[in-house]
C-alpha positions in Angstrom: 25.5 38.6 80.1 28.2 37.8 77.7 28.6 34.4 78.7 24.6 34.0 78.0 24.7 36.0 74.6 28.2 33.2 73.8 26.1 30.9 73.9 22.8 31.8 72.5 24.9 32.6 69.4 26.9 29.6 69.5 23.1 27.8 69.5 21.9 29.8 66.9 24.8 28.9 64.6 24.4 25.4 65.3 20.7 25.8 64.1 21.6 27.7 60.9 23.9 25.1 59.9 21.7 22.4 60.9 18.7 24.0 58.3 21.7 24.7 55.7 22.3 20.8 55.7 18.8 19.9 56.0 18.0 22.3 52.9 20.7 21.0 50.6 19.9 17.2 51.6 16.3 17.6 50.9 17.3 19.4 47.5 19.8 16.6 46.5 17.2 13.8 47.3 14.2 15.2 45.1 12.2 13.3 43.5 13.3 10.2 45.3 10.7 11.9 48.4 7.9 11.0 46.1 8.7 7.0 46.7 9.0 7.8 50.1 5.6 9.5 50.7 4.1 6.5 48.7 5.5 3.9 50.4 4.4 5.3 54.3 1.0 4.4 53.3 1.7 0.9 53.2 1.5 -0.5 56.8 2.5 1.0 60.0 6.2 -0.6 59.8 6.7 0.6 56.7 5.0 4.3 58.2 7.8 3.8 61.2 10.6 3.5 59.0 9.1 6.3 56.8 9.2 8.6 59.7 12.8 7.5 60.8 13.8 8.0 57.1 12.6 11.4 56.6 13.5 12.6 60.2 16.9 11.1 59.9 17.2 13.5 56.6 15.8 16.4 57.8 17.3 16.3 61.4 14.4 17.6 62.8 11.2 15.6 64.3 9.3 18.8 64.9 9.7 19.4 61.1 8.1 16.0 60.3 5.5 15.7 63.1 4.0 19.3 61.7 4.4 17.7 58.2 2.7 14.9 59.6 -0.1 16.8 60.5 -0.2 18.9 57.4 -0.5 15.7 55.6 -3.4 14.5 58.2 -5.4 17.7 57.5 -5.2 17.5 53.9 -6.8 14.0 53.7 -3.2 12.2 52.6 -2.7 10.5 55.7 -5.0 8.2 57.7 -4.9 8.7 61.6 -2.8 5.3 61.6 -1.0 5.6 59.2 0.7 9.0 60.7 0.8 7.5 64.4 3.3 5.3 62.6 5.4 8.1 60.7 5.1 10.1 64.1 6.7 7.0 66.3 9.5 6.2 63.6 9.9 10.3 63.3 11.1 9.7 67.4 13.8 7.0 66.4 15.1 9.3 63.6 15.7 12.5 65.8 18.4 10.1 67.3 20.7 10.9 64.9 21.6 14.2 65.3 22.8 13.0 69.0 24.8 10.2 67.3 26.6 12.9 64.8 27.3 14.9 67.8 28.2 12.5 70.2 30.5 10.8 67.6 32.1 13.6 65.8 31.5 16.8 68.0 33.5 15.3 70.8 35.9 12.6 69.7 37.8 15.7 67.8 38.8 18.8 67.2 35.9 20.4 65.6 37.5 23.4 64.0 39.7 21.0 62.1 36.7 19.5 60.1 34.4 22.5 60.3 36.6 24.9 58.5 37.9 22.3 55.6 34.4 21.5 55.1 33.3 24.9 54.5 36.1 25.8 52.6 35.3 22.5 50.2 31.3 23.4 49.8 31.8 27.2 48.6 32.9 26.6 45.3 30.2 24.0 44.6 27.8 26.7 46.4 28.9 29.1 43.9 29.2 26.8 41.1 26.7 28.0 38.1 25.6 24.0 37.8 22.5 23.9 39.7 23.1 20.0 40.6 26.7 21.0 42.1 24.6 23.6 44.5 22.9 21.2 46.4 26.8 19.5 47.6 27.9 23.1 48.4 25.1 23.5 50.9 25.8 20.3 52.8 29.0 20.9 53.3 28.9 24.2 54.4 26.0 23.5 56.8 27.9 20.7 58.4 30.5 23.1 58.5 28.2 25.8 60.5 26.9 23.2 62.5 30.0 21.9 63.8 31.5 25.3 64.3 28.3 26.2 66.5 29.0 23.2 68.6 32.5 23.9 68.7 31.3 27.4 70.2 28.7 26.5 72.5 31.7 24.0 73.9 34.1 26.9 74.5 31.1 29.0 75.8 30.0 26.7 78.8 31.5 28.1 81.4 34.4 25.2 83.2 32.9 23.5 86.1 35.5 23.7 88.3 35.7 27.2 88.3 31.9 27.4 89.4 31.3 24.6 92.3 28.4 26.5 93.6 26.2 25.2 90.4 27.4 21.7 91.0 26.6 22.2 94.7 23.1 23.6 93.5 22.5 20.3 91.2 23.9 18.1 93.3 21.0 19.5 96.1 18.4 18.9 93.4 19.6 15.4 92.6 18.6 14.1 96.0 15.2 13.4 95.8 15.0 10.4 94.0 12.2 10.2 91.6 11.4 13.6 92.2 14.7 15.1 90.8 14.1 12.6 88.0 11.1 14.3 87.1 12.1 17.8 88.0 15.2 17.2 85.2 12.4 15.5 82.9 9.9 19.2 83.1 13.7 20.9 82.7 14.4 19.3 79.7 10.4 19.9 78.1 10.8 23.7 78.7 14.6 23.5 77.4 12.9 22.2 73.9 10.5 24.4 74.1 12.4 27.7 74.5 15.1 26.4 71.9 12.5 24.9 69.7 14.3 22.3 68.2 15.2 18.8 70.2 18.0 18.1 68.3 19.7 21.5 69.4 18.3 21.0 73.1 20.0 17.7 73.0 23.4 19.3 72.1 22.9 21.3 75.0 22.6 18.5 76.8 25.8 16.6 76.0 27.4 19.6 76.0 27.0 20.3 79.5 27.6 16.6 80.6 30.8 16.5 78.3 31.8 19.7 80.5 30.8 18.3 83.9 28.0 20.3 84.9 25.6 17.1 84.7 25.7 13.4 85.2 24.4 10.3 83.2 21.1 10.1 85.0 20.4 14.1 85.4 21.2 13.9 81.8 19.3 11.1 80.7 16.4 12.7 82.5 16.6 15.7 81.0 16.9 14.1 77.7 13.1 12.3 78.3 12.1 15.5 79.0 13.4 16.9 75.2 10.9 13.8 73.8 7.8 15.8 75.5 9.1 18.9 75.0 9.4 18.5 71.1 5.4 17.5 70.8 4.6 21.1 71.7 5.7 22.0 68.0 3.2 19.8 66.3 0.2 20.7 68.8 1.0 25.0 68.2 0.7 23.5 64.2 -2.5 21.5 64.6 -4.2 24.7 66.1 -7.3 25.6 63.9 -6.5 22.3 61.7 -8.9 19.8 60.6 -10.4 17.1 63.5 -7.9 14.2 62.4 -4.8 16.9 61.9 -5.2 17.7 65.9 -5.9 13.9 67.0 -2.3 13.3 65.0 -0.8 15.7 67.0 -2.5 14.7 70.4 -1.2 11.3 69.7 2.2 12.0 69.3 2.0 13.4 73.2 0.5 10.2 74.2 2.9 8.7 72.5 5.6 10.4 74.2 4.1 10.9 77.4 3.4 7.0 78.0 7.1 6.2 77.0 8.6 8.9 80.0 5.6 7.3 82.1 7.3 3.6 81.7 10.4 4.6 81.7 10.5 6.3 84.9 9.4 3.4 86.7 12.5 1.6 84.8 15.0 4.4 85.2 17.7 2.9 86.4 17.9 -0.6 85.2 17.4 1.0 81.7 20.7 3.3 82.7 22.7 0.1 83.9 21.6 -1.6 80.2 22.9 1.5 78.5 26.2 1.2 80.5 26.9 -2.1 79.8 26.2 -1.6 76.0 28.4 1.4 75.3 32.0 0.4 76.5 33.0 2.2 79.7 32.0 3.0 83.2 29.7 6.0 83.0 28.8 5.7 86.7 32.5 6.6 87.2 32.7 9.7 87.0 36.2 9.6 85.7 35.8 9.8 82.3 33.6 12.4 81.0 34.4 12.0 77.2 32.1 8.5 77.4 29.3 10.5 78.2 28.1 11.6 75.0 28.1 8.2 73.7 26.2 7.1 76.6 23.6 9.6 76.6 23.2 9.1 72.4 22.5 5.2 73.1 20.4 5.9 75.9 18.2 8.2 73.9 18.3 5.9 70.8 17.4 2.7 72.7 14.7 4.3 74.7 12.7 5.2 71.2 13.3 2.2 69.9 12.0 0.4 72.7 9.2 2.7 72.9 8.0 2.2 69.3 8.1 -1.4 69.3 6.0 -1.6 72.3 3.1 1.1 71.0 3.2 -0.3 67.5 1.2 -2.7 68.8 -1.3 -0.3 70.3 -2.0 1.6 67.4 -5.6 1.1 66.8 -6.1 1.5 70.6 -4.0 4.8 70.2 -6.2 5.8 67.5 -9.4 5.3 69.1 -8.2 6.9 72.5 -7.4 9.7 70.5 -11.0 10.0 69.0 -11.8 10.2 72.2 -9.8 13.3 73.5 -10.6 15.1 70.3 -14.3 14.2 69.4 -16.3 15.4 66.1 -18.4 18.8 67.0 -21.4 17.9 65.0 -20.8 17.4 60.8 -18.9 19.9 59.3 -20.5 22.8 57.4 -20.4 22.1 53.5 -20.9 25.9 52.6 -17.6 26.7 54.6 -14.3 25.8 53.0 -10.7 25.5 54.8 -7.3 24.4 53.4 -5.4 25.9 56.0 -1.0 25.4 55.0 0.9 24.9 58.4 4.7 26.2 57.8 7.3 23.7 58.1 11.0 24.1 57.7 10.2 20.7 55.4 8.5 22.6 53.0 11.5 23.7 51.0 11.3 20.7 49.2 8.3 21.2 46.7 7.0 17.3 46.2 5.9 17.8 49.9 3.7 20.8 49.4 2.9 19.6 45.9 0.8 16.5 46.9 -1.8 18.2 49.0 -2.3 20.8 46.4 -3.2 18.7 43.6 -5.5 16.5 46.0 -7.2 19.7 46.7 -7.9 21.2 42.4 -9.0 17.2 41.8 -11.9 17.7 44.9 -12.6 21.3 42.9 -12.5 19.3 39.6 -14.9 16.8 40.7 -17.3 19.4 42.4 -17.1 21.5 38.6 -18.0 18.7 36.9 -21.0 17.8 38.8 -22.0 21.6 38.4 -21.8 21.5 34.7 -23.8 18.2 35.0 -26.3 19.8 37.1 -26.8 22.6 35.0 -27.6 20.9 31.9 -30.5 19.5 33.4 -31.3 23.0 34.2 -30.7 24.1 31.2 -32.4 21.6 29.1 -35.5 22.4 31.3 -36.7 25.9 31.0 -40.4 25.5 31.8 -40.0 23.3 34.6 -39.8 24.3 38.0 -36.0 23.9 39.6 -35.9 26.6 42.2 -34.4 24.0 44.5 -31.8 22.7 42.1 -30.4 26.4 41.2 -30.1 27.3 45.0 -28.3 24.4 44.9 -26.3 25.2 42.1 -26.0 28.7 43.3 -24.1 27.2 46.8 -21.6 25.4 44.8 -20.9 28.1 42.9 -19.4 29.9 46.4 -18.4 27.0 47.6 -15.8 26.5 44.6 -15.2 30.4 45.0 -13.7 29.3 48.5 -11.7 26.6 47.2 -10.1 28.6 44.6 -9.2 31.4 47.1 -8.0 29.3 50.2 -6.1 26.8 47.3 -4.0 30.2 45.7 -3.7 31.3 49.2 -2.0 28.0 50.1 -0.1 27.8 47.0 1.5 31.3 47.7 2.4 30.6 51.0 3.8 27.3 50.2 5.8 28.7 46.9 7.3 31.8 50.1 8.7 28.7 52.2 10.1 27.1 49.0 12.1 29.8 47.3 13.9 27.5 44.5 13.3 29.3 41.1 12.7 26.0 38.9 9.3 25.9 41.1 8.1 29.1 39.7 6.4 27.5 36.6 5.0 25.1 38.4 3.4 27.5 41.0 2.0 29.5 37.7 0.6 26.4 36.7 -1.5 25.4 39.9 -2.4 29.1 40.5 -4.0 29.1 36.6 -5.7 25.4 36.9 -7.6 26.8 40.0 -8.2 30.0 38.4 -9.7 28.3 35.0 -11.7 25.9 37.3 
């Protein structure tokens, strides 16, 4: 039992470091997100490197698959366009396994965790706002690496515990069955953890210590790409018709890349091996293992994306398919519902949908007013119809105003950076006044 709670906690500071770091990148990046979100609208490479962008900066693809599909149900995105973010969102989650592989296990952790720490808390308690932003980087890269250093020390040694080896050594003679066993393994490993980037340290972590090899690993790793989708489909629950095809898509997506890479398994493993230098097949050297396992997730998404960004429309229309229209929407009924993303603690990402939503409002007021001076201007003719009508719109823009403050407060809860409170006051009193 203490050997389990070691290493939950050694996976929970990993995770609080890793949000720390994301936090303080997102903060120090700013405005330069705007240009980001602008440009993923272009064409579907320039929505691939988008998503590998954002993902890479974030460290999380859950976090910018559910933005994804924010984005989608707010009208920003088209159902193309965020297939594209979604696939290059895949390719940036690869990082994290690169920073681990690299750093976590070529050195002594402790002897870059601590130093950075001790670097970022003056800037984090520096009174210059801008100087903040440094501090919090550097101490969650700190965290983070101190959690890995932990969850190393807390995996058991495999020597001292044959009987597992014995017991995945039994399960690794099935052939393509164990491959697919380790695959479902890995899913519900991202799924309980809820982040792929911390199921993946897992991951090296235990081949680093022995308990796996390359192609239990690397099967289990597949399994992570399925397992993260779950986050984005939980999201797209109760979500607009084009919000749940994005997040359908990305399980195709995923889905279809374990399909054709099973049938490729080992080949693909024998590419990886010659690539990275070493023989992981070995079995000699375990400290080549992280480096394999980081290439072999790396060049499976990449491969993966290049081959379905061709398919896209075909995606998209399969897609449309799975999740058909139930009948026109009701125009009485208004929804803006805000899915909660760790992302959202940078405010240009919550921003944009907002002000979409108070220019429909504006548009809808403006046509009332022009409807009603008609009325107005007519006082003996009959316009029963036409003030019904008028009388709709009128709760209709009640809705808006209510579900758009109701967004905006939940929004302004997951983004708790004081400069953002004017700006919150203002959205709140635009909706209000219209």
């Amino acid at each position: 039992m203490y050997q389990i709670l070691s290493i939950a906690g050694s996976l929970g500071l990993f995770l609080f470091g890793m949000k720390i770091m994301s936090d303080g990148i997102q903060r120090a990046a700013g405005n330069r997100l705007k240009a980001v979100l602008s440009f993923m609208t272009t064409n579907r490479v320039a929505a691939v490197f988008t998503g590998f962008f954002v993902t890479a900066l974030i460290q999380s693809s859950s976090a910018t698959t559910v933005m994804i599909v924010s984005f989608v149900n707010a009208g920003l995105l088209s159902l193309s366009q965020a297939i594209g973010v979604i696939m290059g969102a895949n390719i940036g989650t690869t990082v994290t396994g690169w920073i681990v592989a690299l750093l976590g296990f070529k050195f002594k952790i402790t002897a870059m965790a601590l130093p950075a720490i001790g670097l970022g808390l003056p800037f984090y308690f520096s009174k210059k706002i801008d100087k903040k932003e440094i501090g919090e980087i550097l101490i969650g890269f700190g965290i983070l690496f101190l959690g890995l250093g932990f969850l190393k020390n807390s995996v058991p040694d495999i020597k001292s515990h044959p009987e597992i080896l014995e017991f995945i050594q039994v399960l690794t003679g099935y052939g393509i069955g164990s491959t697919l066993l380790f695959v479902i393994i890995g899913g519900l490993l991202t799924v309980v953890v809820q982040s792929s980037s911390a199921a993946m340290a897992i991951t090296l972590t235990m081949a680093y210590s022995g308990w796996i090899d390359f192609p239990t690993a690397a099967a289990i790793v597949l399994g992570e790409n399925i397992g993260t989708t779950i986050t984005a489909y939980l999201a797209s629950i109760g979500t607009s018709v084009n919000a749940r095809r994005a997040s359908r898509a990305h399980t195709l997506f995923n889905v279809f890349g374990v399909i054709w890479m099973m049938l490729l398994f080992k080949p693909f493993l024998l590419l990886v091996d010659f690539i990275v230098p070493g023989d992981v097949f070995s079995g000699t050297d375990l400290t080549i293992l992280p480096a394999h396992l980081a290439m072999f997730h790396t060049l499976f998404n990449i491969v993966n994306t290049t081959i379905n960004i061709f398919f896209i429309p075909q995606l998209s229309y399969l897609v449309r398919k799975l999740v058909p229209e139930k009948g026109v929407e009701s125009k009485e009924i208004y929804s803006f519902k805000y899915i909660s993303t760790t992302i959202q603690d940078t405010p240009e990402f919550f921003l944009i949908p907002i002000k979409k939503e108070l220019y429909k409002l504006t548009e809808i007021v403006e046509e009332m007013f022009t409807r009603f001076w008609k009325v107005f201007q007519h006082p003996d003719k009959k316009m029963g119809t036409e003030v019904e009508d008028l009388k709709k719109m009128e709760d209709y823009t009640d809705q808006m105003q209510e579900e758009i403050t109701q967004y905006i407060l939940d929004a302004s809860n997951d983004s708790p950076q004081s400069g953002n409170a004017e700006r919150i006051n203002a959205l709140i009193r635009i909706a209000n006044e219209l």
